[in-house]
PQR file with spaces between the fields and no chain letter, atoms N, CA, C, O and H, PARSE charges and radii, in Angstrom:
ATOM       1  N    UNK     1     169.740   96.929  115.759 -0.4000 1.5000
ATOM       2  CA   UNK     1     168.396   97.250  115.358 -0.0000 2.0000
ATOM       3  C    UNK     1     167.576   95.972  115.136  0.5500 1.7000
ATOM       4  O    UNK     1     166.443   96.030  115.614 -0.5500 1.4000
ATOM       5  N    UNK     2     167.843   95.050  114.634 -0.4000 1.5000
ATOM       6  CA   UNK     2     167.779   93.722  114.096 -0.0000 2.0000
ATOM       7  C    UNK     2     167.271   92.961  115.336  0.5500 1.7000
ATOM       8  O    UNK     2     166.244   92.302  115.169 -0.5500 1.4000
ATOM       9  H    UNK     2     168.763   95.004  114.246  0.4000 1.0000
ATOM      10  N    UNK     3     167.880   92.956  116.642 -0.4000 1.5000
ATOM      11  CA   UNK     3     168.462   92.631  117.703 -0.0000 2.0000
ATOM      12  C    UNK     3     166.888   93.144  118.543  0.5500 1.7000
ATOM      13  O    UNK     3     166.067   92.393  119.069 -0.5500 1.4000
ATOM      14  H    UNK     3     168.713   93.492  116.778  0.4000 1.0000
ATOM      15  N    UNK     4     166.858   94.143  118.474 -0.4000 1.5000
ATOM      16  CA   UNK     4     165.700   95.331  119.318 -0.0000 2.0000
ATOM      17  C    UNK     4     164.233   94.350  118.729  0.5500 1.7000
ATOM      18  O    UNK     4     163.479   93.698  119.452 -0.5500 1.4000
ATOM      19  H    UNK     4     167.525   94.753  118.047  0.4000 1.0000
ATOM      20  N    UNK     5     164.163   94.482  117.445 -0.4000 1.5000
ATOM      21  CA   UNK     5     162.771   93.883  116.834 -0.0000 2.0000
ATOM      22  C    UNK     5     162.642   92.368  117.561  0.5500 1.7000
ATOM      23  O    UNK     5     161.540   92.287  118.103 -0.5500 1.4000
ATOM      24  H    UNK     5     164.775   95.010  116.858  0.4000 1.0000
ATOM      25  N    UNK     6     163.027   91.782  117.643 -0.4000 1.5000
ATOM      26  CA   UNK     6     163.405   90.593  118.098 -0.0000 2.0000
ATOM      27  C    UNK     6     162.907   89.958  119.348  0.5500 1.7000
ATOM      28  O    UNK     6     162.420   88.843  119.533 -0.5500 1.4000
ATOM      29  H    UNK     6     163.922   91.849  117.202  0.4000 1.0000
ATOM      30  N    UNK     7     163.227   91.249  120.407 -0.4000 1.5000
ATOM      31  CA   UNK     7     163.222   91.038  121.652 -0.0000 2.0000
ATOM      32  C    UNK     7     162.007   90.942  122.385  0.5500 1.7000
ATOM      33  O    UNK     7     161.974   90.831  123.610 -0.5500 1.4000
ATOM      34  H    UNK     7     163.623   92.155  120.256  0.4000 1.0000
ATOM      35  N    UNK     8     160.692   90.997  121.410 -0.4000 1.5000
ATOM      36  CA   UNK     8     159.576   90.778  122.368 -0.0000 2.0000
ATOM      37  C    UNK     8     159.487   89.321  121.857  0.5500 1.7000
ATOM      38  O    UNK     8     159.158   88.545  122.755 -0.5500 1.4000
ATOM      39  H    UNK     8     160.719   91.087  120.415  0.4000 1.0000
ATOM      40  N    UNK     9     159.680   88.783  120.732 -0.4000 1.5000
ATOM      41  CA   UNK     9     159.211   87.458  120.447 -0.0000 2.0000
ATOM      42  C    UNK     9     160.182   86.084  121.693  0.5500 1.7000
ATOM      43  O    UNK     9     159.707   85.146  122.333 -0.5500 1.4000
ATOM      44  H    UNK     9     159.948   89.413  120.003  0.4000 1.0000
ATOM      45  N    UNK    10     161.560   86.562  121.577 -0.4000 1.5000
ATOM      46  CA   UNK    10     162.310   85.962  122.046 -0.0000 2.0000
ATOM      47  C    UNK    10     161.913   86.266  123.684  0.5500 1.7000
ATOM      48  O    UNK    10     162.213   85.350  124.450 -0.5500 1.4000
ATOM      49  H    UNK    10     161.946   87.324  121.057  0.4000 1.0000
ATOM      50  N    UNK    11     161.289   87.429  124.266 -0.4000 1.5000
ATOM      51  CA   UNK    11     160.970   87.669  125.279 -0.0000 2.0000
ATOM      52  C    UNK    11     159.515   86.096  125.971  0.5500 1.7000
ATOM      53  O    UNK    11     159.300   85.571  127.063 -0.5500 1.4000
ATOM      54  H    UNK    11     161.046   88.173  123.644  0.4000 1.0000
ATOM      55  N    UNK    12     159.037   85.977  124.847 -0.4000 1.5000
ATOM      56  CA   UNK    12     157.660   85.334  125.239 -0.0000 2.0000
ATOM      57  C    UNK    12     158.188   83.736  125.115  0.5500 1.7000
ATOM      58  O    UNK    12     158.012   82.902  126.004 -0.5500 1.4000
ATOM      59  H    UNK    12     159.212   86.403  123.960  0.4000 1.0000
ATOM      60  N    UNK    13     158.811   83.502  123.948 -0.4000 1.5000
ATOM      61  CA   UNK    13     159.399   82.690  124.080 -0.0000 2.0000
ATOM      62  C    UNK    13     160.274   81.677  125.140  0.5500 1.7000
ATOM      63  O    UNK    13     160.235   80.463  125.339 -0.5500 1.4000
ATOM      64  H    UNK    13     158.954   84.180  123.226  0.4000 1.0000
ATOM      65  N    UNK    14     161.200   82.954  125.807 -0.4000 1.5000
ATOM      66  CA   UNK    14     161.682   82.304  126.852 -0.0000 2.0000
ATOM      67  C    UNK    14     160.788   82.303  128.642  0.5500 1.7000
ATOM      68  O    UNK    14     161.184   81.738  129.662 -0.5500 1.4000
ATOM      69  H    UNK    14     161.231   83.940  125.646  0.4000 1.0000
ATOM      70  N    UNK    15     159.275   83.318  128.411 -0.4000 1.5000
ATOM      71  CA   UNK    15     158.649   82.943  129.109 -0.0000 2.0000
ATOM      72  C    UNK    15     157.684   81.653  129.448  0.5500 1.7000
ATOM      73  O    UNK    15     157.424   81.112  130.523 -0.5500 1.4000
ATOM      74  H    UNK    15     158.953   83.777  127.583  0.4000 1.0000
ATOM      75  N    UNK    16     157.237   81.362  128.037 -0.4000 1.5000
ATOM      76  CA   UNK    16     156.383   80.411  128.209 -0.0000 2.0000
ATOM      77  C    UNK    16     156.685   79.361  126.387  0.5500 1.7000
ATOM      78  O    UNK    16     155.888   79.215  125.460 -0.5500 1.4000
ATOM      79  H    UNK    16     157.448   81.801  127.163  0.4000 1.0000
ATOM      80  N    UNK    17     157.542   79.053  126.472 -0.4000 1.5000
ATOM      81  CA   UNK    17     158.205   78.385  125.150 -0.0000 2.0000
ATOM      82  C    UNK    17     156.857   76.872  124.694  0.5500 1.7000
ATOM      83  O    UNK    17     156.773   76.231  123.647 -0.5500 1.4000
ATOM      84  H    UNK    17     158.189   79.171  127.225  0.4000 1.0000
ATOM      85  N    UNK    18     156.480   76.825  125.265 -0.4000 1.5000
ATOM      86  CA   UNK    18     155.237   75.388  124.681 -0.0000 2.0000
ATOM      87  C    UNK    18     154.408   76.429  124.204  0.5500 1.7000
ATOM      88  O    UNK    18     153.983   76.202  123.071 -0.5500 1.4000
ATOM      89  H    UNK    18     156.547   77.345  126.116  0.4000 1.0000
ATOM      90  N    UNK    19     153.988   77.655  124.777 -0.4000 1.5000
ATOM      91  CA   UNK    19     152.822   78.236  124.054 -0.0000 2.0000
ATOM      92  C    UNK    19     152.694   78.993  123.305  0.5500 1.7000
ATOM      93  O    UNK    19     151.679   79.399  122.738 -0.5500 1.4000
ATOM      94  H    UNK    19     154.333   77.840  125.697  0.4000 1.0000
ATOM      95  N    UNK    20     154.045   79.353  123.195 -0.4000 1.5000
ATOM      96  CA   UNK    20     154.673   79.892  122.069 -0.0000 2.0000
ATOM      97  C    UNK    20     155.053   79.414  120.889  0.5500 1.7000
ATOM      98  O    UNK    20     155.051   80.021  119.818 -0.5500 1.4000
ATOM      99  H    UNK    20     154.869   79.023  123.655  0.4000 1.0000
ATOM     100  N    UNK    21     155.398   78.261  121.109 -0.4000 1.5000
ATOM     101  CA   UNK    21     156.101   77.348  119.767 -0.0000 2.0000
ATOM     102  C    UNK    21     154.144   76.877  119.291  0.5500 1.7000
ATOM     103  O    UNK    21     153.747   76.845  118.127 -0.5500 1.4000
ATOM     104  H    UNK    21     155.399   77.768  121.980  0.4000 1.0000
ATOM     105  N    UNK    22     153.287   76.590  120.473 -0.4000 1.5000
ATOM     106  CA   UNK    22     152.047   76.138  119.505 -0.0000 2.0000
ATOM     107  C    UNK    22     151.657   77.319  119.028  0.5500 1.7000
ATOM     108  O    UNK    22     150.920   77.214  118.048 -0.5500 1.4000
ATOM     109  H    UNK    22     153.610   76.616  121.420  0.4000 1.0000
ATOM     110  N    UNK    23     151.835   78.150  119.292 -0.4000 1.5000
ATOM     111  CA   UNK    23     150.512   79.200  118.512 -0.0000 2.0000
ATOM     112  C    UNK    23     151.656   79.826  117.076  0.5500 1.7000
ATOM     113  O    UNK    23     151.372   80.607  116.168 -0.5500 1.4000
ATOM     114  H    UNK    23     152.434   78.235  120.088  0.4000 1.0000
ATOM     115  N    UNK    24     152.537   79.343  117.273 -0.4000 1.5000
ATOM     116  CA   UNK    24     153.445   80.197  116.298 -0.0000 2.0000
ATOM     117  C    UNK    24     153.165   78.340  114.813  0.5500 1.7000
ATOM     118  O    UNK    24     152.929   78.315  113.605 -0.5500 1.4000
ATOM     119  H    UNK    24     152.767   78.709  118.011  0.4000 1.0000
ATOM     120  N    UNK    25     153.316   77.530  115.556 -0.4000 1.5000
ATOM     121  CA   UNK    25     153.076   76.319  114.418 -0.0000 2.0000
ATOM     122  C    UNK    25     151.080   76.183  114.166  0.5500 1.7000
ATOM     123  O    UNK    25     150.658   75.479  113.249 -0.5500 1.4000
ATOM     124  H    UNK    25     153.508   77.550  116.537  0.4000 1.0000
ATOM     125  N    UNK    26     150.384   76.723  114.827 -0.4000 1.5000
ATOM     126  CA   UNK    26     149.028   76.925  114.160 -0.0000 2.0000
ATOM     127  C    UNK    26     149.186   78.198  113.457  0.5500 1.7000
ATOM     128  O    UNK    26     148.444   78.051  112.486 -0.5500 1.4000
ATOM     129  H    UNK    26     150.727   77.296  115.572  0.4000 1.0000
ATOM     130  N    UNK    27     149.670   79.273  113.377 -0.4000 1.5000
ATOM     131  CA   UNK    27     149.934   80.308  112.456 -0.0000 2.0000
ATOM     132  C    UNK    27     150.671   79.806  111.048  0.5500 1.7000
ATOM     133  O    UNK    27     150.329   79.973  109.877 -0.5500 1.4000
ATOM     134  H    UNK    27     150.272   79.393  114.167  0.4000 1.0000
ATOM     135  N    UNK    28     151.800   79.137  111.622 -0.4000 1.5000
ATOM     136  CA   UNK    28     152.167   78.587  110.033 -0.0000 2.0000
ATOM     137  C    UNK    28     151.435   77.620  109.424  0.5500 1.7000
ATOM     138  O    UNK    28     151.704   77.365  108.251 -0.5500 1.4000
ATOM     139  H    UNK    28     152.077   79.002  112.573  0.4000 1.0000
ATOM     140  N    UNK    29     150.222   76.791  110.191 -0.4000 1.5000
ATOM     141  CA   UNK    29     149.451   75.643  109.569 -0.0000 2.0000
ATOM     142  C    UNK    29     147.940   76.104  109.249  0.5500 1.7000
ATOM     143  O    UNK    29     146.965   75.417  108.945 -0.5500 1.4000
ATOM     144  H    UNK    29     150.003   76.998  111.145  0.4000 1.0000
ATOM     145  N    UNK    30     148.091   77.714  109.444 -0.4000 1.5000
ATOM     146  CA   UNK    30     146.530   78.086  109.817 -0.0000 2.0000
ATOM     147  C    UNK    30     145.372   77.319  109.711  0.5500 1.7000
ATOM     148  O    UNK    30     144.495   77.042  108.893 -0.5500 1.4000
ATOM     149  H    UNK    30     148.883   78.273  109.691  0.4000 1.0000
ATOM     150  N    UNK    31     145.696   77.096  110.800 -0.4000 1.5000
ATOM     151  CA   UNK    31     144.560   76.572  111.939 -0.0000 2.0000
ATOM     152  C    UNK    31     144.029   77.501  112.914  0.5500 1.7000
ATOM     153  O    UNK    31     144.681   77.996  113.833 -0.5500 1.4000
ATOM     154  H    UNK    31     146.409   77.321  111.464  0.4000 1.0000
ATOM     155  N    UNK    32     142.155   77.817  112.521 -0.4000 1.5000
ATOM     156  CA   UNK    32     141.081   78.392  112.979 -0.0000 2.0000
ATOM     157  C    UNK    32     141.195   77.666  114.788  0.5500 1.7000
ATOM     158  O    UNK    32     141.104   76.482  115.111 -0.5500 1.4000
ATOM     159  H    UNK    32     141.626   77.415  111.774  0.4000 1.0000
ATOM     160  N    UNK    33     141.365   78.600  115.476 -0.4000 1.5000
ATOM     161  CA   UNK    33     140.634   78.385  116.533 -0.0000 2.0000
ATOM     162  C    UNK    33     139.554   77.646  116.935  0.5500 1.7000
ATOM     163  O    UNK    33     139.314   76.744  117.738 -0.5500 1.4000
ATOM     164  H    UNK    33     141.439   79.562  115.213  0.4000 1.0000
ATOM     165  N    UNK    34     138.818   78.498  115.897 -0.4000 1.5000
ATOM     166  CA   UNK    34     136.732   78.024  116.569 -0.0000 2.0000
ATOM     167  C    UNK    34     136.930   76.745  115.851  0.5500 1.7000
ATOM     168  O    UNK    34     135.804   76.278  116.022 -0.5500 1.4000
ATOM     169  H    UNK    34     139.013   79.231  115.245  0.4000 1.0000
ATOM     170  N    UNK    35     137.644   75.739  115.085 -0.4000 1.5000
ATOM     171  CA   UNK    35     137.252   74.639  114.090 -0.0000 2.0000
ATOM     172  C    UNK    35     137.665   73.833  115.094  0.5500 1.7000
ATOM     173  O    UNK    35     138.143   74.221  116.160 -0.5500 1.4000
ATOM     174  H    UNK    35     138.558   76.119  114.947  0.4000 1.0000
ATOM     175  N    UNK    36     137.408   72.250  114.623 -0.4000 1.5000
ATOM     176  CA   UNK    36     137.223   71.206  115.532 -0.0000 2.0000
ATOM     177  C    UNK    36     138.725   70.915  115.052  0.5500 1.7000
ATOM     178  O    UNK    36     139.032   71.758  114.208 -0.5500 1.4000
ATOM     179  H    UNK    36     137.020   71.935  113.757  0.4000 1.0000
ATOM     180  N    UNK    37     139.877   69.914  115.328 -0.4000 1.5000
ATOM     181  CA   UNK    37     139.709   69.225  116.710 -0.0000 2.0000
ATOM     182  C    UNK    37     140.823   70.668  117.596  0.5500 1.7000
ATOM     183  O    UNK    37     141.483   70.467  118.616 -0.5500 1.4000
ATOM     184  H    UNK    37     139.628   69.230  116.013  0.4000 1.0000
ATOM     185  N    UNK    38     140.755   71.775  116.982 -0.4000 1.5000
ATOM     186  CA   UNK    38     141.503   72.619  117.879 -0.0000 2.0000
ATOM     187  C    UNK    38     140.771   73.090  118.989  0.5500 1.7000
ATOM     188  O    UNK    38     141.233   72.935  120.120 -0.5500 1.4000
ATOM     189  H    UNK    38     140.219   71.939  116.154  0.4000 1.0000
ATOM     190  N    UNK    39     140.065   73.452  118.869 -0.4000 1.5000
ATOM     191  CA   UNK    39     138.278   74.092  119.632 -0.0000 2.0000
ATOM     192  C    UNK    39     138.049   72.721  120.539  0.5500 1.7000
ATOM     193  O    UNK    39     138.198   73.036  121.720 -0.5500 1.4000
ATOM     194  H    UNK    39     139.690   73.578  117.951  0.4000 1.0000
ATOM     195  N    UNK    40     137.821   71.679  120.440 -0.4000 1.5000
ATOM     196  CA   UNK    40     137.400   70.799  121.793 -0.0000 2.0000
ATOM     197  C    UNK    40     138.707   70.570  122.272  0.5500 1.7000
ATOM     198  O    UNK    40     138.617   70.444  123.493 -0.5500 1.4000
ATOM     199  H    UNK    40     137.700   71.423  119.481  0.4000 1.0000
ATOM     200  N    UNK    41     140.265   70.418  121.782 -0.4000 1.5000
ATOM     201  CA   UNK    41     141.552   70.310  122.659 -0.0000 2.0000
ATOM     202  C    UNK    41     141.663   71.900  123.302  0.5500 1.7000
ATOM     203  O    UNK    41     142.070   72.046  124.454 -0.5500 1.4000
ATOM     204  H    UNK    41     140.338   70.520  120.790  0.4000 1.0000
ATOM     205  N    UNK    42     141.441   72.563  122.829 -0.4000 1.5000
ATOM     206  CA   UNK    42     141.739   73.996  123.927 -0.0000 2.0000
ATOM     207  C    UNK    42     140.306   74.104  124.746  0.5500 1.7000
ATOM     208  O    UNK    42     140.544   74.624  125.837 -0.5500 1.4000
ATOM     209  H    UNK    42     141.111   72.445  121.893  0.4000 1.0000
ATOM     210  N    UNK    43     139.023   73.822  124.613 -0.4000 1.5000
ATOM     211  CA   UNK    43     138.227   73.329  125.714 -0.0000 2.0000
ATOM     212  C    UNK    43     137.849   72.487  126.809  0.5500 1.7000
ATOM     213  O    UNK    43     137.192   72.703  127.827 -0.5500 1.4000
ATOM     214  H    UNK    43     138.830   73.400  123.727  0.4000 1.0000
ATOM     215  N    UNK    44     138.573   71.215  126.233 -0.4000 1.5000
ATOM     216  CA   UNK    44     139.506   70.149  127.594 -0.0000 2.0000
ATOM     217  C    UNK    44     140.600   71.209  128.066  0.5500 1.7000
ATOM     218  O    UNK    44     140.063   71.978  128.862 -0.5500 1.4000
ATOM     219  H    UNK    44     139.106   71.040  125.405  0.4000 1.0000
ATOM     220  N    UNK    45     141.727   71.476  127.894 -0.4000 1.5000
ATOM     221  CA   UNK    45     142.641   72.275  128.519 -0.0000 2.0000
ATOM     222  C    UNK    45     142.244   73.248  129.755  0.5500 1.7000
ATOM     223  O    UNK    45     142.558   73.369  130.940 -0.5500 1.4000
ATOM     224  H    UNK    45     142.164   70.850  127.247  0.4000 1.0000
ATOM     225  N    UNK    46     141.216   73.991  128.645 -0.4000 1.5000
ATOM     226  CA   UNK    46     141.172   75.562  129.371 -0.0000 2.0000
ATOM     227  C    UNK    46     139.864   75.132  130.616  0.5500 1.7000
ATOM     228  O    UNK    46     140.001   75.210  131.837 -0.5500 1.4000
ATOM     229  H    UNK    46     140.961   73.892  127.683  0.4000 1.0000
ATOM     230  N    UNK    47     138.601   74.669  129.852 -0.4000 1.5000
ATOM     231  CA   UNK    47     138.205   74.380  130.720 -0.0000 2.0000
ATOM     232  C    UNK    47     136.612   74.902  130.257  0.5500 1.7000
ATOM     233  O    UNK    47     135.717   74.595  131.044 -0.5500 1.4000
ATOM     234  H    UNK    47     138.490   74.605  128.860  0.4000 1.0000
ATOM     235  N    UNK    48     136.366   75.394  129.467 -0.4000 1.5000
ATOM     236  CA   UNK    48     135.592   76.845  128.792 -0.0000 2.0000
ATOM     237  C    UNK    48     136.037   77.213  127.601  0.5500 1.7000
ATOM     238  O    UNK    48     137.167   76.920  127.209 -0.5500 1.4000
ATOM     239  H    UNK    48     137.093   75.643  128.827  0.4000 1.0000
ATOM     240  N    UNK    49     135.134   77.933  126.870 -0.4000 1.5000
ATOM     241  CA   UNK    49     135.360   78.458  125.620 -0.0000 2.0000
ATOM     242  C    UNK    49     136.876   79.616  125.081  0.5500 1.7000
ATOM     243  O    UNK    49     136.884   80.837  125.236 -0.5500 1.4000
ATOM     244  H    UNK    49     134.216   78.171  127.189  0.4000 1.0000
ATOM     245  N    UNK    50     137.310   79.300  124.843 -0.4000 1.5000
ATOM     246  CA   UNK    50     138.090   80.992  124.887 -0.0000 2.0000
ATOM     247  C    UNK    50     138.781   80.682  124.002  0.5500 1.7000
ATOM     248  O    UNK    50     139.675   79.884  124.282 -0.5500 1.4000
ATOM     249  H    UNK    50     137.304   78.308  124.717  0.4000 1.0000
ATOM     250  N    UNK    51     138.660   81.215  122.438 -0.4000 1.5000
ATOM     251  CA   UNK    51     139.065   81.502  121.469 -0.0000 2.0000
ATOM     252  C    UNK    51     138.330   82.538  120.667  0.5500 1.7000
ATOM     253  O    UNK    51     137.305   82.812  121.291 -0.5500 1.4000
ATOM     254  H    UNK    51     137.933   81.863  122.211  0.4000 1.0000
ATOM     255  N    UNK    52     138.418   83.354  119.362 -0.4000 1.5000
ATOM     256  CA   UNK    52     137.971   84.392  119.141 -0.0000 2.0000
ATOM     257  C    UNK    52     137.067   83.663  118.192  0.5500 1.7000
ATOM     258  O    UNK    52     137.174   82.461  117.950 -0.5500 1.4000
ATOM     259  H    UNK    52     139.251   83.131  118.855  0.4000 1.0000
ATOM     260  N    UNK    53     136.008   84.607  117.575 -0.4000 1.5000
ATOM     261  CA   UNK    53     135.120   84.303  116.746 -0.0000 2.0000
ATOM     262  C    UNK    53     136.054   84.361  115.412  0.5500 1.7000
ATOM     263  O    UNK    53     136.935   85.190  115.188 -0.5500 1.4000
ATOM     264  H    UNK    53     135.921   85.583  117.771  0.4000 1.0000
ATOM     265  N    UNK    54     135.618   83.204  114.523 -0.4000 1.5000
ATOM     266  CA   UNK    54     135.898   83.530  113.158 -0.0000 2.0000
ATOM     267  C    UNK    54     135.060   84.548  112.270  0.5500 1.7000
ATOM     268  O    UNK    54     135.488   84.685  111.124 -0.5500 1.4000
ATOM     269  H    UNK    54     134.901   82.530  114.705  0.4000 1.0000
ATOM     270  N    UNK    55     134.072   85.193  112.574 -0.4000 1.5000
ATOM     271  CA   UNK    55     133.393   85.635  112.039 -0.0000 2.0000
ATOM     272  C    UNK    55     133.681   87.221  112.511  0.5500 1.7000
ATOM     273  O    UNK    55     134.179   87.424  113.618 -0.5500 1.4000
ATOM     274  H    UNK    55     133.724   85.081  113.505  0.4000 1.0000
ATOM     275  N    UNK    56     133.297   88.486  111.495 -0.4000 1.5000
ATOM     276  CA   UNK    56     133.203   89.758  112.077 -0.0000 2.0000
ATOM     277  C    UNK    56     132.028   90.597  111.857  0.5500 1.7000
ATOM     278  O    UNK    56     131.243   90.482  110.916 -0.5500 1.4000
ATOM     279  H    UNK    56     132.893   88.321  110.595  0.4000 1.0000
ATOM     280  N    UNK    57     131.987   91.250  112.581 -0.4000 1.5000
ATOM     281  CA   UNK    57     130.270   91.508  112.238 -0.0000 2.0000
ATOM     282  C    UNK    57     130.720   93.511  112.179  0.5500 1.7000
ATOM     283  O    UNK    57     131.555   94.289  112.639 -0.5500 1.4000
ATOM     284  H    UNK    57     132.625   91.343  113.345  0.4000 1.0000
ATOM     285  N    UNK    58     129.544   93.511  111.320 -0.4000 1.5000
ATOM     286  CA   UNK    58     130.033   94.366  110.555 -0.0000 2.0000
ATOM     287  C    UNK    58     128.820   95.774  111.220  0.5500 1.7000
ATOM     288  O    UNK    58     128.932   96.983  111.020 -0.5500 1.4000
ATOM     289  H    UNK    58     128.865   92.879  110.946  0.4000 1.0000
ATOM     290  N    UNK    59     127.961   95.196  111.852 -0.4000 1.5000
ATOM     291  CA   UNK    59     126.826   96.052  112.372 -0.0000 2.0000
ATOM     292  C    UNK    59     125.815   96.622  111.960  0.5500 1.7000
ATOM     293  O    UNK    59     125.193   97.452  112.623 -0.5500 1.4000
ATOM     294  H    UNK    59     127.869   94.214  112.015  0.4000 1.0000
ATOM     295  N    UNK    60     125.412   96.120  110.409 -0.4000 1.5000
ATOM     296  CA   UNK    60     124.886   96.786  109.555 -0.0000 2.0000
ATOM     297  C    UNK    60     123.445   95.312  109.698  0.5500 1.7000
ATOM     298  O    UNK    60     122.226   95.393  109.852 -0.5500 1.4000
ATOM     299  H    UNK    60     125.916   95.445  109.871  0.4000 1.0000
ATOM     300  N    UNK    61     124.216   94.336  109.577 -0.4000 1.5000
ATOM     301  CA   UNK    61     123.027   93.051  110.043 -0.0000 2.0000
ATOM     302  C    UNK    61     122.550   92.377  109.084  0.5500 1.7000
ATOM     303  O    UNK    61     121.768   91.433  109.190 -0.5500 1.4000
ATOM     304  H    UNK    61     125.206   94.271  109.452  0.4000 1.0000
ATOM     305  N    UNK    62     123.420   93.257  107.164 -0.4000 1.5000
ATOM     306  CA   UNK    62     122.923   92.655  105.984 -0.0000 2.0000
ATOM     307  C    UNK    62     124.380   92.151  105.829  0.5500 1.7000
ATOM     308  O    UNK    62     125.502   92.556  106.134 -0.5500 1.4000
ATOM     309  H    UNK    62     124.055   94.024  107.077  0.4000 1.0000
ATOM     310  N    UNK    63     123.638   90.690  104.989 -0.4000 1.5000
ATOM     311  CA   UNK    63     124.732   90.325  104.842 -0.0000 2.0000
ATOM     312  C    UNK    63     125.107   90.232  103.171  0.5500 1.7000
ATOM     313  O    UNK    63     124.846   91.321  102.659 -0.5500 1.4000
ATOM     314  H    UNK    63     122.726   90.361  104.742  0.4000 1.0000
ATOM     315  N    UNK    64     125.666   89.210  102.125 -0.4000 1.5000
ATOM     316  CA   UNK    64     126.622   89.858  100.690 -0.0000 2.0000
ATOM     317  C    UNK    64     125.146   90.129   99.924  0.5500 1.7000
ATOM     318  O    UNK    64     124.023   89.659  100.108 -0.5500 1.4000
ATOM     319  H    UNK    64     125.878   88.325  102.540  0.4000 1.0000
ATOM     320  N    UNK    65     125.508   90.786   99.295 -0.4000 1.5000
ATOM     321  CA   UNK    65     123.891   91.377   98.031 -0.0000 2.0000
ATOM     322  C    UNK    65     124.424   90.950   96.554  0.5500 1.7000
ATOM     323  O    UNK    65     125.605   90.606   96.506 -0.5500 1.4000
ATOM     324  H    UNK    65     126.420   91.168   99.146  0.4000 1.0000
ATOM     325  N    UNK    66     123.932   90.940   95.760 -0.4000 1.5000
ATOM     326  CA   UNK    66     123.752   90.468   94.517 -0.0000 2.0000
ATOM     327  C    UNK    66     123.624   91.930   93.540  0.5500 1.7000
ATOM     328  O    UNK    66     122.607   92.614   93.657 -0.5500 1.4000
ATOM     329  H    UNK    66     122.973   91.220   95.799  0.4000 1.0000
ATOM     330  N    UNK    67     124.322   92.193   92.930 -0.4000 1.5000
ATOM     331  CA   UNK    67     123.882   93.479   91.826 -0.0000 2.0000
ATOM     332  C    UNK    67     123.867   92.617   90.496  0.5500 1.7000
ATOM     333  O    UNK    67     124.584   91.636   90.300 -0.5500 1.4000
ATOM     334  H    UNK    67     125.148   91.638   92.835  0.4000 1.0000
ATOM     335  N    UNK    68     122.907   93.158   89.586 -0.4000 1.5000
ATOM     336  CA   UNK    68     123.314   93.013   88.112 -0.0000 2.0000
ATOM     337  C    UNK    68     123.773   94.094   87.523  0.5500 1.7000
ATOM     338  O    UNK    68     123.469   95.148   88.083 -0.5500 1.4000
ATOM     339  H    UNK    68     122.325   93.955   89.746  0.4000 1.0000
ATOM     340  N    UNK    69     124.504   94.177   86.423 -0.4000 1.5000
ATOM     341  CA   UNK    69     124.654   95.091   85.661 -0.0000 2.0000
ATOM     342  C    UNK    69     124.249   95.059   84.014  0.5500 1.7000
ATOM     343  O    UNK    69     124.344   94.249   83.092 -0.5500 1.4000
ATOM     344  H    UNK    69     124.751   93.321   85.968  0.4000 1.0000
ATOM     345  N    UNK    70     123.908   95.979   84.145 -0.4000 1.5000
ATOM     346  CA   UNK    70     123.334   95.846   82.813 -0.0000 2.0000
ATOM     347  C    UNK    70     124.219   96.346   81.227  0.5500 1.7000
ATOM     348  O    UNK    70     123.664   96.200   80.138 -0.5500 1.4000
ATOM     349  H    UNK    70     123.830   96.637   84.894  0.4000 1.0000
């Protein structure tokens, strides 16, 4: 069972092991994509933009509000 869970990580791993070992050591160092110097080294690489937004948009278009309470 142990073995089964396993098998997609170890699957990607033994497909493409450099891009695997980086994105698995920016997960443990969390490190943002969109921030610098990760964002201009994966834009030399790739060639173009392609990482996700840090931001989520929520669709409403307001953004945090202030209440008092009395």
């Amino acid at each position: 069972m142990f073995l089964t869970e396993l098998s997609p990580f170890l699957k990607e791993l033994s497909q493409q092991p450099i891009a695997f070992l980086g994105g698995l050591a920016s997960g443990f160092l969390r490190l943002s994509l969109a921030d610098d110097p990760v964002k201009s080294w994966l834009d030399q690489q790739t060639g173009s933009a392609v990482y996700p937004s840090a931001t989520t948009d929520t669709g409403n278009g307001s953004g945090p509000q202030s209440i008092s309470i009395d």
